[in-house]
C-alpha positions as CSV (number, residue, x, y, z in Angstrom):
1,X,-18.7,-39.3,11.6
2,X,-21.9,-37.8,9.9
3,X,-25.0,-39.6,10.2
4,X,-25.3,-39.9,6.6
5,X,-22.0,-41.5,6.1
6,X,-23.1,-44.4,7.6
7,X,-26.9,-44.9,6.9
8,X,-27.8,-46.1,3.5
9,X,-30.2,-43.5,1.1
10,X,-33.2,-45.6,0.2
11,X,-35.0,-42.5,-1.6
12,X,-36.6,-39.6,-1.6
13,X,-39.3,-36.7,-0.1
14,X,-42.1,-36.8,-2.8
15,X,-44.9,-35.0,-0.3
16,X,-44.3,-33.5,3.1
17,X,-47.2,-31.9,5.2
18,X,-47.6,-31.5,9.3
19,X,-49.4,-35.3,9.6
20,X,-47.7,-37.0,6.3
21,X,-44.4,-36.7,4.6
22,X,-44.4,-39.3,1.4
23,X,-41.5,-41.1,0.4
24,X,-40.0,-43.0,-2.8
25,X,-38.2,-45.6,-2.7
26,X,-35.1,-45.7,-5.2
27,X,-35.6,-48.5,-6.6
28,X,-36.9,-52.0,-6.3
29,X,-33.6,-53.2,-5.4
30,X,-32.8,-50.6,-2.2
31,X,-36.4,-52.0,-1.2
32,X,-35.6,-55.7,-1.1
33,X,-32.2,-54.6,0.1
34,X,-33.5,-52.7,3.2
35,X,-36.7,-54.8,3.3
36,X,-36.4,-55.9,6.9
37,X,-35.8,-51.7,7.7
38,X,-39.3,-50.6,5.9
39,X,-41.9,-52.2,8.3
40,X,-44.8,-50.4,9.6
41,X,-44.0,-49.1,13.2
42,X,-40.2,-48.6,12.1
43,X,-37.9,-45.0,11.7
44,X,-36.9,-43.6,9.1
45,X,-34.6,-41.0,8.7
46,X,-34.7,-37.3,6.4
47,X,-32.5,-34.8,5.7
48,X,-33.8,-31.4,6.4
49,X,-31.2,-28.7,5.9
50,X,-27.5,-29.5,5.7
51,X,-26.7,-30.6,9.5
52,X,-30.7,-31.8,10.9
53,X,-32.7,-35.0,10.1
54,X,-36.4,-35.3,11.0
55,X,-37.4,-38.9,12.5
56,X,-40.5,-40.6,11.1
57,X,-42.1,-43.5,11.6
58,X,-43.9,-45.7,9.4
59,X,-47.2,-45.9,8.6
60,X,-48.4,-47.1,5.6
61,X,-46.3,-49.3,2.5
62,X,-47.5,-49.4,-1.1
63,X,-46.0,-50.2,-4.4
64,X,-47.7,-49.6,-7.9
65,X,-46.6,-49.9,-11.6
66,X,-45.3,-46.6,-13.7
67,X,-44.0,-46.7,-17.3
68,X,-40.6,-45.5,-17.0
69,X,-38.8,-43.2,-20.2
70,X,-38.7,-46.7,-22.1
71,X,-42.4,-47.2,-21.6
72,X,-41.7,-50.1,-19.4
73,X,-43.9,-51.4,-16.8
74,X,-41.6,-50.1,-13.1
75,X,-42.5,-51.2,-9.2
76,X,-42.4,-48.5,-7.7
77,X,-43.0,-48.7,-4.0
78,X,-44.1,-45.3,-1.5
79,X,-44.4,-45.0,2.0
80,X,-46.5,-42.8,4.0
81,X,-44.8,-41.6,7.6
82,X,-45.3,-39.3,10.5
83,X,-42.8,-37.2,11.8
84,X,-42.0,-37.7,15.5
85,X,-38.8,-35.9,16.1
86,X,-35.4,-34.4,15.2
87,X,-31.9,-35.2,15.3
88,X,-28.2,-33.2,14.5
89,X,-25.1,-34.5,13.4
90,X,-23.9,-35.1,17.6
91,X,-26.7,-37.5,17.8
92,X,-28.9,-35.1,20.0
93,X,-32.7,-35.9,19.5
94,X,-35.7,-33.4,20.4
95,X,-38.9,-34.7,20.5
96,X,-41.2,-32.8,18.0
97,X,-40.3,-30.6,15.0
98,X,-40.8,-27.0,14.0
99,X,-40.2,-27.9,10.8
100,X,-40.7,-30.1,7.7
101,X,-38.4,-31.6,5.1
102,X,-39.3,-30.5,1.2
103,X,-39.6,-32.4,-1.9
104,X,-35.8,-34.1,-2.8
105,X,-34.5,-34.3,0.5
106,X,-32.8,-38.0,1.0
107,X,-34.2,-40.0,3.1
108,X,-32.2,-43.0,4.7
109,X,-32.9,-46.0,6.9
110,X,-32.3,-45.7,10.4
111,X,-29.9,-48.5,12.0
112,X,-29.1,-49.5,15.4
113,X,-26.6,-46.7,16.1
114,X,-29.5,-44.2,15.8
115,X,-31.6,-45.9,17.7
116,X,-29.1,-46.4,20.5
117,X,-28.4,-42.6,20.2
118,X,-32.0,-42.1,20.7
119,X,-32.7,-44.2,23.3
120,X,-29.5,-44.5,25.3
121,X,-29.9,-43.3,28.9
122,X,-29.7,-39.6,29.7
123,X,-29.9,-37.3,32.6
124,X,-33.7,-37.9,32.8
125,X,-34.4,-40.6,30.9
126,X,-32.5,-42.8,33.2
127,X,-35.0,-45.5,34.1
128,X,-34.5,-48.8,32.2
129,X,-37.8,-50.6,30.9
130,X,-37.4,-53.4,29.0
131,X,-36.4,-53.4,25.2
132,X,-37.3,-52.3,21.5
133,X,-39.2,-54.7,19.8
134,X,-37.4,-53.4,16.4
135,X,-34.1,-54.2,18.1
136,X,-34.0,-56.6,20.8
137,X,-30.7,-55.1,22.1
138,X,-31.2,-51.8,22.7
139,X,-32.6,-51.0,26.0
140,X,-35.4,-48.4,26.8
141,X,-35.2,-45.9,28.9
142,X,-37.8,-44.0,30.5
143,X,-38.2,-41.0,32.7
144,X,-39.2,-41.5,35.3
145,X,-40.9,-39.2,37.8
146,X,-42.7,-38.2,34.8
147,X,-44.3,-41.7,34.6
148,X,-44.7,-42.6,38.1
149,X,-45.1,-38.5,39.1
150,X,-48.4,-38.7,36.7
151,X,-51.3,-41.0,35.8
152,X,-50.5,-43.9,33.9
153,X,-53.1,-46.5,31.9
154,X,-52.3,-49.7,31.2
155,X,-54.4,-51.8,28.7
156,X,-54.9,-54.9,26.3
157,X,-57.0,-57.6,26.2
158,X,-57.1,-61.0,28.5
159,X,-54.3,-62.6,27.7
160,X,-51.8,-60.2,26.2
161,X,-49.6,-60.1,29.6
162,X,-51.2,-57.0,31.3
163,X,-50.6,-58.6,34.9
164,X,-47.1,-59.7,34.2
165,X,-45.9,-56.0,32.8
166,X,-47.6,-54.0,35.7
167,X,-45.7,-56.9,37.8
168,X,-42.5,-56.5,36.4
169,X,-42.6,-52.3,36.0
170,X,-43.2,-52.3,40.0
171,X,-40.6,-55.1,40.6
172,X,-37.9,-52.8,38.7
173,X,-38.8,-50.0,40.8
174,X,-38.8,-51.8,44.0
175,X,-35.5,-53.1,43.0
176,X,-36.7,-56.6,42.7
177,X,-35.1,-59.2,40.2
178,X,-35.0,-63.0,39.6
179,X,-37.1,-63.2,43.5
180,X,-34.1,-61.3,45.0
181,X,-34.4,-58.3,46.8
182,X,-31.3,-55.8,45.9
183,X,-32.4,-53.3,48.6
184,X,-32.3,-56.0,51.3
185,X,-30.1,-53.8,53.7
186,X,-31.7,-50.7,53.1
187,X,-35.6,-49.8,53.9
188,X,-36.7,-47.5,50.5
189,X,-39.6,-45.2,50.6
190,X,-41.8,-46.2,48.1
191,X,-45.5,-46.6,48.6
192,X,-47.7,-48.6,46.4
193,X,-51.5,-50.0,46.4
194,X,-52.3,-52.3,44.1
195,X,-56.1,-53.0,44.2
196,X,-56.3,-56.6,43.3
197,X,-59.8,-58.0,41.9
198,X,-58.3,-61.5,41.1
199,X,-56.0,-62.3,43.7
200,X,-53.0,-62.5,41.2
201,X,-50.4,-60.2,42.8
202,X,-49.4,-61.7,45.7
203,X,-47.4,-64.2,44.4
204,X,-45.3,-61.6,42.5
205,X,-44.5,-60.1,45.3
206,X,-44.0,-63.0,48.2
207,X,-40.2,-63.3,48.2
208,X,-38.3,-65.4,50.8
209,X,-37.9,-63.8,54.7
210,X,-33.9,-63.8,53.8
211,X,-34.6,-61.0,50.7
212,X,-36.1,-58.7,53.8
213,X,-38.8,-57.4,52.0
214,X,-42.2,-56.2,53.4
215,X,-45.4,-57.2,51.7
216,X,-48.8,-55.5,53.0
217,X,-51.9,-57.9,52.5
218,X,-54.8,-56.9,53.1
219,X,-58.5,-58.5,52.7
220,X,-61.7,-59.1,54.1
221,X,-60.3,-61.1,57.0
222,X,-57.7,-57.9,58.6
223,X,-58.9,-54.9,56.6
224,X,-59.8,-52.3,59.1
225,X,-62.3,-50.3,57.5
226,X,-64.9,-49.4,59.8
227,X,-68.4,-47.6,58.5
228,X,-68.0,-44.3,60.3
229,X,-64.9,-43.5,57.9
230,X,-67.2,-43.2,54.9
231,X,-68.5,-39.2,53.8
232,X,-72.0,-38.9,52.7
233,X,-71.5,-40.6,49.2
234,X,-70.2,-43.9,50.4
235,X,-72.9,-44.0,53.1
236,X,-75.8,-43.3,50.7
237,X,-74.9,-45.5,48.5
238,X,-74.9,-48.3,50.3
239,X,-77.7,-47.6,52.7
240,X,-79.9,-45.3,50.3
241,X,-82.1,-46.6,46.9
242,X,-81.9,-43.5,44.6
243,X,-85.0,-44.3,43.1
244,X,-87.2,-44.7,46.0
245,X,-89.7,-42.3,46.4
246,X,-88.7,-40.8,49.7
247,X,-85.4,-41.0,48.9
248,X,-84.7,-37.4,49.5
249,X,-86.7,-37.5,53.2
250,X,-84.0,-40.3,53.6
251,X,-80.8,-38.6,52.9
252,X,-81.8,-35.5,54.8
253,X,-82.5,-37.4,57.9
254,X,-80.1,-40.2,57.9
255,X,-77.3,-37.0,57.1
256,X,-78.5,-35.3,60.3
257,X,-78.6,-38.1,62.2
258,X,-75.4,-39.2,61.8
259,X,-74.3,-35.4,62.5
260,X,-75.9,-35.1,65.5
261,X,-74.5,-38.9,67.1
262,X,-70.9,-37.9,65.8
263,X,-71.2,-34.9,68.0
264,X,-72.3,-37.1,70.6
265,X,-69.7,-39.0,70.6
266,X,-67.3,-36.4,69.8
267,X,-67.4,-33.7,72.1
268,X,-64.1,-32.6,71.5
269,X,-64.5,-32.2,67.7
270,X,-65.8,-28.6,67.3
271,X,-66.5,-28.7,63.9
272,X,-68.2,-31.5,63.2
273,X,-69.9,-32.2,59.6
274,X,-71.3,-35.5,57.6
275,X,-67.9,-36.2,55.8
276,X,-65.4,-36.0,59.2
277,X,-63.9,-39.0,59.3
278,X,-65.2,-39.5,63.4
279,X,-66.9,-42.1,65.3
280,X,-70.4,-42.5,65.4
281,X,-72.9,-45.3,67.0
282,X,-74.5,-47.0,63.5
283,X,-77.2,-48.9,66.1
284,X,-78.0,-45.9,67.5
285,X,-78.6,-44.1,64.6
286,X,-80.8,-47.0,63.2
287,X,-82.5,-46.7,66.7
288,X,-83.2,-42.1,65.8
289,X,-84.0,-43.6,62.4
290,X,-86.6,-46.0,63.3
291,X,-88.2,-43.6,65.9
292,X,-88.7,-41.3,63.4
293,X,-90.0,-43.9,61.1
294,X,-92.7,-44.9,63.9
295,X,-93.1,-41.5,65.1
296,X,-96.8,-40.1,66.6
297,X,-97.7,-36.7,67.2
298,X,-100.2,-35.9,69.7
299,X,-102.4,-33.3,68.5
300,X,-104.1,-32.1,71.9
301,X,-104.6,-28.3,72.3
302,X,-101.5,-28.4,74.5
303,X,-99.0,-31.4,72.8
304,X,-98.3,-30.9,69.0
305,X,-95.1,-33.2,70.1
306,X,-94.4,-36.8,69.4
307,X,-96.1,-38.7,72.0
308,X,-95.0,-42.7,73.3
309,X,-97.9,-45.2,73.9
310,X,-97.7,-44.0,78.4
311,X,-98.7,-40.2,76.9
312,X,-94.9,-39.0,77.6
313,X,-94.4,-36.2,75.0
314,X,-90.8,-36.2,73.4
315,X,-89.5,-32.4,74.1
316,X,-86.0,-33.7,72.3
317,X,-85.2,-35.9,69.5
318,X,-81.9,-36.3,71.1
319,X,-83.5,-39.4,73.1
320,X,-84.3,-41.7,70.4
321,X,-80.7,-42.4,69.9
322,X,-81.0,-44.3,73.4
323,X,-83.7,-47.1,72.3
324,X,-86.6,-47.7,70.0
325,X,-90.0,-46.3,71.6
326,X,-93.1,-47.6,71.4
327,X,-95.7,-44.7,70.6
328,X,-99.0,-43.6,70.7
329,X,-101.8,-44.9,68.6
330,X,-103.2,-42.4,65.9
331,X,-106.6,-41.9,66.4
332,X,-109.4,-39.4,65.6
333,X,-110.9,-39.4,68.7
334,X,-111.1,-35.8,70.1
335,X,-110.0,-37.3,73.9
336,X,-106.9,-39.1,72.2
337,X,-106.2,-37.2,68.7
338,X,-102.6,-38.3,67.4
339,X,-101.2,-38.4,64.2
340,X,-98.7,-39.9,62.2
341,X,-95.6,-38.0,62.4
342,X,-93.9,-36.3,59.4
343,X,-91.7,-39.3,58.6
344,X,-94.3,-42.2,59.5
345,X,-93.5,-45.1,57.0
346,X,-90.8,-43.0,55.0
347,X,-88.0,-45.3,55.8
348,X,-89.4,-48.5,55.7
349,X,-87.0,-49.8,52.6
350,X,-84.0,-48.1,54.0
351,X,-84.4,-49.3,57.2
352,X,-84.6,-52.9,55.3
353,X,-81.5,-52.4,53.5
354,X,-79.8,-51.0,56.8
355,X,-80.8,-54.4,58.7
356,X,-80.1,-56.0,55.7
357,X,-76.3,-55.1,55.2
358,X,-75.1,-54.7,59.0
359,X,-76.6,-58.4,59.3
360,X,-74.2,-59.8,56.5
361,X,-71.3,-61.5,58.1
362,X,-69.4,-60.9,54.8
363,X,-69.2,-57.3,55.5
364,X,-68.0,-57.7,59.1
365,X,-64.8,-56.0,58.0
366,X,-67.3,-53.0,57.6
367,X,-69.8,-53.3,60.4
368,X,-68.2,-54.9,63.1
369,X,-64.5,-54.4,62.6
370,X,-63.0,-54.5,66.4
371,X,-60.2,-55.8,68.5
372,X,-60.3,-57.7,71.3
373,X,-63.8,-57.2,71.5
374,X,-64.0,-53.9,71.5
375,X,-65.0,-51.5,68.5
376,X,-62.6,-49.5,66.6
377,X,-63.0,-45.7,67.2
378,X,-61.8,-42.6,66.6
379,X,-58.6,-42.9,68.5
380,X,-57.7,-45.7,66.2
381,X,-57.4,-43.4,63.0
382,X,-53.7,-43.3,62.8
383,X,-53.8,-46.9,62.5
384,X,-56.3,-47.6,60.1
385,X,-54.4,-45.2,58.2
386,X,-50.8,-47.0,58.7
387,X,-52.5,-49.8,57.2
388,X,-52.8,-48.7,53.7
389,X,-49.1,-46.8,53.7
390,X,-47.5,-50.0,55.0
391,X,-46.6,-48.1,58.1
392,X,-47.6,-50.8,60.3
393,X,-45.3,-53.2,59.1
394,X,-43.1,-51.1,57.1
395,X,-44.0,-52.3,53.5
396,X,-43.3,-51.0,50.1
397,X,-46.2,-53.0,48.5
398,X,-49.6,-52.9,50.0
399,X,-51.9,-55.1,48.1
400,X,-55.4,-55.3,48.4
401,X,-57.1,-58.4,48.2
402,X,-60.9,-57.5,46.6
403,X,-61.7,-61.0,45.5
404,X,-63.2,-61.7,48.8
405,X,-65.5,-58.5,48.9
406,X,-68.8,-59.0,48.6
407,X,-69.2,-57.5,44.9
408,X,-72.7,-55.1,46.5
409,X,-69.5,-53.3,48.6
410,X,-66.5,-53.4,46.0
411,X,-66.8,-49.8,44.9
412,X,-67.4,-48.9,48.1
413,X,-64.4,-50.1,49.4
414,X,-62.2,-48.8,46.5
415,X,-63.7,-45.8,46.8
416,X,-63.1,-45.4,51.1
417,X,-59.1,-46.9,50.8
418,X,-58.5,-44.3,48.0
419,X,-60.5,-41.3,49.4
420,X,-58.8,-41.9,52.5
421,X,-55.6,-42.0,51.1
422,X,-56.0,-39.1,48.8
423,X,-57.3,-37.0,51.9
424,X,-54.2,-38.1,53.9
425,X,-51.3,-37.0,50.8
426,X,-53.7,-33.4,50.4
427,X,-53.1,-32.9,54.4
428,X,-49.5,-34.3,55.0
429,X,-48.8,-31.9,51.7
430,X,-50.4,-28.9,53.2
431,X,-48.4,-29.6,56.5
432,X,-45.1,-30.0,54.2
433,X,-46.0,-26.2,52.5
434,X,-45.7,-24.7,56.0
435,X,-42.0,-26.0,56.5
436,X,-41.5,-24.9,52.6
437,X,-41.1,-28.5,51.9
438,X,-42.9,-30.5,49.0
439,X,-44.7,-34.1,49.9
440,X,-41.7,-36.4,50.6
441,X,-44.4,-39.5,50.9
442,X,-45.3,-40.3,47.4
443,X,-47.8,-42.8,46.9
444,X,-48.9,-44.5,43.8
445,X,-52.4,-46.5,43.9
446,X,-53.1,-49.0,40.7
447,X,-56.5,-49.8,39.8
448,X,-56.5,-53.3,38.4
449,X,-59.8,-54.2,36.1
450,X,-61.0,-50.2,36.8
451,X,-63.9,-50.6,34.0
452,X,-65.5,-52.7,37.3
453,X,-65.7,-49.8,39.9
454,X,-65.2,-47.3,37.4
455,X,-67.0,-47.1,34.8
456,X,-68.0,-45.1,32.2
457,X,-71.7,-45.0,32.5
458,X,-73.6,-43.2,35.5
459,X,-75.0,-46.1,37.5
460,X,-75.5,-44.7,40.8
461,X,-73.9,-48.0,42.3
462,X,-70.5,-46.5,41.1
463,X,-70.7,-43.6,41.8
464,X,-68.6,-43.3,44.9
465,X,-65.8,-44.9,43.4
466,X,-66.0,-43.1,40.4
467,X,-66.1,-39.9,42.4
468,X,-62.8,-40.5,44.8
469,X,-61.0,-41.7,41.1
470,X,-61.8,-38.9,39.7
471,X,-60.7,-36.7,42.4
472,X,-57.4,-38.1,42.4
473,X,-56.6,-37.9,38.8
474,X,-57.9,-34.3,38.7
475,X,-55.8,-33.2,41.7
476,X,-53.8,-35.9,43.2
477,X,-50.6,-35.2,41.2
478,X,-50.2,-31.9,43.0
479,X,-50.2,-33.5,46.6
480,X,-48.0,-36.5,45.6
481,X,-50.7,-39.1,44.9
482,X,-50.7,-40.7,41.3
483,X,-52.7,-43.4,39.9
484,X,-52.0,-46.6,37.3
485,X,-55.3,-47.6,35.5
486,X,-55.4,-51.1,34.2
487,X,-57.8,-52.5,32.1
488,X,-58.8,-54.7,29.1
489,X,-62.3,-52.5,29.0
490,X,-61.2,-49.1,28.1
491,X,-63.8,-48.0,26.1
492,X,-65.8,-48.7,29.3
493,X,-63.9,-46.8,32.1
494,X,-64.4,-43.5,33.1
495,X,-63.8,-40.8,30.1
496,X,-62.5,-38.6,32.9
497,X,-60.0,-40.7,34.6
498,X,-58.2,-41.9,30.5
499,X,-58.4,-38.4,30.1
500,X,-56.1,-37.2,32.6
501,X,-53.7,-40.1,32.2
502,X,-49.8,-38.6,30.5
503,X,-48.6,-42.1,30.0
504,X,-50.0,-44.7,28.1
505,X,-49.1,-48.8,28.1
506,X,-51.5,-50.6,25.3
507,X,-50.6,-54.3,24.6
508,X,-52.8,-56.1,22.4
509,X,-56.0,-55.2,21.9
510,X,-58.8,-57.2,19.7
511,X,-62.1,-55.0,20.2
512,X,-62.2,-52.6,17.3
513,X,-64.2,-50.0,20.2
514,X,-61.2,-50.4,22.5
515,X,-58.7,-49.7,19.3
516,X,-60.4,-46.9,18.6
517,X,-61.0,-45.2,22.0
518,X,-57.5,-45.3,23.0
519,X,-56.1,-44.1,19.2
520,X,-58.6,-41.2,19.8
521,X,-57.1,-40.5,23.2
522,X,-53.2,-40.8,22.0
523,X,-51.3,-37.4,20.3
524,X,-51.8,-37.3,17.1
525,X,-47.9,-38.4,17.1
526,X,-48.3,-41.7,17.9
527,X,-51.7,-42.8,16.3
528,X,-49.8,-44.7,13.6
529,X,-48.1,-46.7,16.1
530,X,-51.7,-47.5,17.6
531,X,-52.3,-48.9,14.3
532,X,-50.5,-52.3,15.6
533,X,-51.9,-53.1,18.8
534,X,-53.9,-55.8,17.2
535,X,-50.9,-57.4,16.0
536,X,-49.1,-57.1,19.1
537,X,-47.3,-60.8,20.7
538,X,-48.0,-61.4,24.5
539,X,-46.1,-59.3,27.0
540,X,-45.5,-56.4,24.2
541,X,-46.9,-53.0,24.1
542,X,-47.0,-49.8,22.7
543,X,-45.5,-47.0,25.4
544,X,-46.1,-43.4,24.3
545,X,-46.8,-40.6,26.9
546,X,-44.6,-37.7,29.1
547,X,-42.2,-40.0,30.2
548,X,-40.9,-41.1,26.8
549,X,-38.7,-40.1,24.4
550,X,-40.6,-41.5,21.7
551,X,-43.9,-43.4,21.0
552,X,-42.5,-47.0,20.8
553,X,-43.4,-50.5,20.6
554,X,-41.3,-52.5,23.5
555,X,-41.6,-55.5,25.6
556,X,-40.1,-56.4,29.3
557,X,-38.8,-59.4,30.7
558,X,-41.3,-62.0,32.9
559,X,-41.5,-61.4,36.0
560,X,-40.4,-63.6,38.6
561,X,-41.6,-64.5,40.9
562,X,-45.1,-64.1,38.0
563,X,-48.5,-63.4,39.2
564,X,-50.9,-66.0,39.3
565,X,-53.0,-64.4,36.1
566,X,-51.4,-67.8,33.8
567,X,-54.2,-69.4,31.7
568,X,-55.4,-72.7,32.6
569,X,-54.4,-75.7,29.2
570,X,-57.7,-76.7,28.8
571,X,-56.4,-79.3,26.1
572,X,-53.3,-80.2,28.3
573,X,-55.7,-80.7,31.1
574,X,-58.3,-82.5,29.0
575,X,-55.7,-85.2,27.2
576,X,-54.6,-86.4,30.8
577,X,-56.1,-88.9,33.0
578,X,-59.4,-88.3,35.2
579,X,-59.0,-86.2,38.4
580,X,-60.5,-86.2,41.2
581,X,-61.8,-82.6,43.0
582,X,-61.6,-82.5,47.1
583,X,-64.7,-80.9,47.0
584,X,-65.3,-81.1,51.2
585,X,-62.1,-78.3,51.1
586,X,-63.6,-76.4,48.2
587,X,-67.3,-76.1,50.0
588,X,-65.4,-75.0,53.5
589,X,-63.5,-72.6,51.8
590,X,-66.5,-71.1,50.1
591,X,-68.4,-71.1,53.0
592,X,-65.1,-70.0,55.0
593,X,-64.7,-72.9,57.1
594,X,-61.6,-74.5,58.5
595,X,-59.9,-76.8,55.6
596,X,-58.4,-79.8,56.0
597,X,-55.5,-79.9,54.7
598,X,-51.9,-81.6,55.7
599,X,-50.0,-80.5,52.5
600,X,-50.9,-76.5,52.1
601,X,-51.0,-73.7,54.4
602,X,-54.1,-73.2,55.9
603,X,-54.2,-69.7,56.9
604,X,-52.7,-68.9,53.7
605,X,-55.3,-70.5,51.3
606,X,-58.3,-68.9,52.9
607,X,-56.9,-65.3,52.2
């Protein structure tokens, strides 16, 4: 059967161009007829030849009054649409056109049939996620290793169900449903990191120890992420102030320093430079630091060395890792002439902030991760990297918990976990092109509330985390690393990282600057489709990218087990009866203390 045997005519091609093809409607009475069919966002159907049909979708109604050959006032009504893609008589649709209906051709009204021809599952789009908001019934598939493969953003303003779609899109390709796991008997290879600000995904991911499936939490409490792991970004910005005046005396000696103790430490390692990711001794490198800081040079005919407060000349610098000396005095005295050394008093603040941040107990997870006692070193490496791949406790999901990271260290830590792991997929990828093999260790990392460690403006406080983002959606695709953006901020996260992103999931947005940026950054394709987000219900969005067929409006199912991102009912709350707060167990957990508590788990409430 032909497609137009079955799909009513509803009117005609007035106007055609590339971005707009103009229809009129027959008549006022195909209009109310079809009514429910000629709604902004929806397809319609035209004839371009005698066996192809160009898909368009909706854009714009209007109606005005004409005199007709009586001279009678007539309602006419035109609509403005965009085409998005062709079809043949054997219900085969192509994405994109070559080219464009002319004026007469019939247009029709595109029923469930179509749609199902469109959007029924094919060799690559295979990949069920969720269903057509036009038509509840028909299922959309997806492909994909085109969505997963490449970088994806997710965005829409608090409240519009953000948390609960990137919940349910990971359940679905875990091969979780209704809290059951259907991969119980089987261990899968996937790898995901969820960076999670809020603490919310957890619970979406906690199933019962019968379902057999491995969840990977990490936070401030187990989080091995010792110091020495950062490279020369991650250490300046949290040791260094970019505006201080000696700020480039700083870096220079703090980068050598650091050198020279991890080839102390390191003998073995023969090329050693800031960024290996090796051992080193941060006290003793505060100890080189602070020596130099104090340093006095002795300025008799036969010294010109730094000179300690007993008249021992230092012949190697090497030394002040071992201790803090005390030096001589300056003095102008011909019998005693000493001056103050190149560095004297250059690294007073960093030295401050240096004391400062390896005395916080908050960042012990930083400073003085160890085991048993006993610091973490380079012989641990493989572990500390296990940890983030769920290779410790064979996991598919590796969350990490940010919400108890002191917000002075957040983009630090984003940026070491995703360095680390972006310097792991570029090395195991390399090792796979010896054996002629591609990476068979695919990792996806999503970045929930990005516009907070990576932003668009150039605060130097982001700039590490900004940096290893970047990197990643620049290159990471090639070594099997891809990245899932999620934010209600668009218009404030990094140009570079949106930029890069093939897929795009918008639910609805409210701020006329986040409308905008992310109409700018779609195809020209689906910017008419953009034109709903503000009108979009929670939990639906707008999917347009690589990995679809078609720019659509959808929405999934819940979740469930759901994240904890629900809004509190502030009236719900309000109407019922005074409560009282146990505020003794809300002070010790802020303050990290031992609750007391007979009706909750303990160890699981401080995480």
């Amino acid at each position: 059967m032909s497609l137009s045997s079955y799909e009513p005519e509803i009117g005609i091609v007035i106007e055609s161009s590339p971005q707009d093809i103009l229809v009129e409607i027959e008549s006022v009475q195909k209009f109310e007829t079809y009514k429910n069919h000629l709604q902004v966002g929806k397809y319609l159907r035209i004839a371009n030849g005698p066996s192809q049909f160009i898909i368009v979708n909706i854009e714009k109604i209007s109606s005005n009054y004409i005199l007709d050959e009586n001279n009678q006032r007539v309602l006419k009504f035109l609509i403005s649409t965009q085409p998005v893609g062709t079809i043949d008589e054997e219900h085969t649709f192509e994405r994109g056109n070559t080219t464009l209906p002319i004026p007469t051709e019939k247009v029709y009204i595109v029923t469930k049939d179509t749609l199902e021809a469109i959007f029924s599952p094919g060799q690559k789009f295979s990949f069920p996620f969720g269903k057509l908001a036009q038509s509840k019934d028909i299922e959309l598939n997806i492909d994909a290793d085109s969505f997963f493969g490449k970088h994806i953003a997710v965005v829409g303003s608090t409240g519009s169900g953000k948390s609960c779609t990137v919940a349910r899109m990971l359940q679905q390709v875990m091969g979780l449903k209704n809290g059951k796991n259907n991969y119980k008997d089987m261990q899968r290879n996937s790898h995901i990191i969820i960076f999670d600000l809020h603490s919310e995904y957890t619970a979406a991911f906690d199933l019962e120890d019968d379902q057999k499936f491995g969840l990977n939490l990490l936070n401030e409490s187990n989080l091995i992420l010792p110091y020495w792991l950062m490279n020369a970004d991650e250490l300046e910005a949290m040791f260094i102030e970019g505006k201080d005046t000696n700020v480039h005396n700083q870096r220079s000696q703090f980068r050598q320093a650091v050198i020279q103790n991890k080839e102390k430490h390191n003998p073995q390692v023969e090329e050693v430079t800031y960024d290996t990711p090796i051992y080193f001794n941060l006290d003793e490198v505060k100890n080189f630091i602070t020596n130099l800081n104090n340093e006095v040079i002795g300025k008799l005919e036969w010294e010109d060395k730094p000179k300690l407060e007993n008249g021992t000349l230092v012949m190697d610098r090497n030394v002040y890792f071992d201790k803090i000396y005390a030096f001589a005095h300056t003095s102008d005295d011909p019998g005693t002439r000493a001056v103050p050394g190149p560095f004297y008093g250059d690294f007073d603040k960093f030295l401050l902030n240096l004391e400062t941040r390896t005395a916080d107990k908050r960042l012990k997870f930083l400073f003085n991760p160890s085991e048993a006692n006993k610091p973490y070193t380079s012989l641990d490496f493989k572990r500390i990297m296990k940890q983030f791949l769920g290779y410790n406790n064979y996991s598919n999901i590796t969350i990490v918990d940010l919400s108890g990271i002191p917000f002075e260290v957040l983009t630090i830590t984003v940026s070491l976990v995703s360095r680390l792991v972006f310097d792991f997929c570029f090395h195991l990828t390399k090792l796979q092109h010896y054996r002629e093999l591609l990476n068979e260790v695919p990792v996806l990392i999503v970045c929930e509330e990005a516009h907070n460690y990576a932003p668009r403006n150039d605060d130097d406080r982001y700039k590490a985390s900004k940096n290893s983002l970047e990197k990643i959606v620049k290159e990471g695709r090639k070594y099997g690393l891809s990245i899932m953006v999620v934010s209600q901020r668009p218009s404030e996260v990094s140009e570079t990282i949106f930029a890069q992103c093939n897929n795009f999931i918008a639910l609805r947005l409210t701020n006329i600057n986040d409308q905008e940026y992310i109409k700018n950054l779609m195809s020209d394709i689906s910017s008419s489709i953009a034109d709903v987000l503000p009108n979009l219900a929670p939990g639906e969005f707008m999917i347009t990218g690589d990995a679809v067929l078609l720019p659509c409006v959808a929405r999934v199912d819940k979740p469930f087990p759901e994240p904890t991102s629900q809004s509190v009912k502030f009236l719900q709350e309000w109407n019922k009866e005074w409560r009282e707060v146990d505020f003794d167990n809300v002070i010790n957990r802020w303050r990290k203390e031992k609750l007391n508590l007979d009706d909750v788990n303990t160890e699981e409430t401080l995480k």
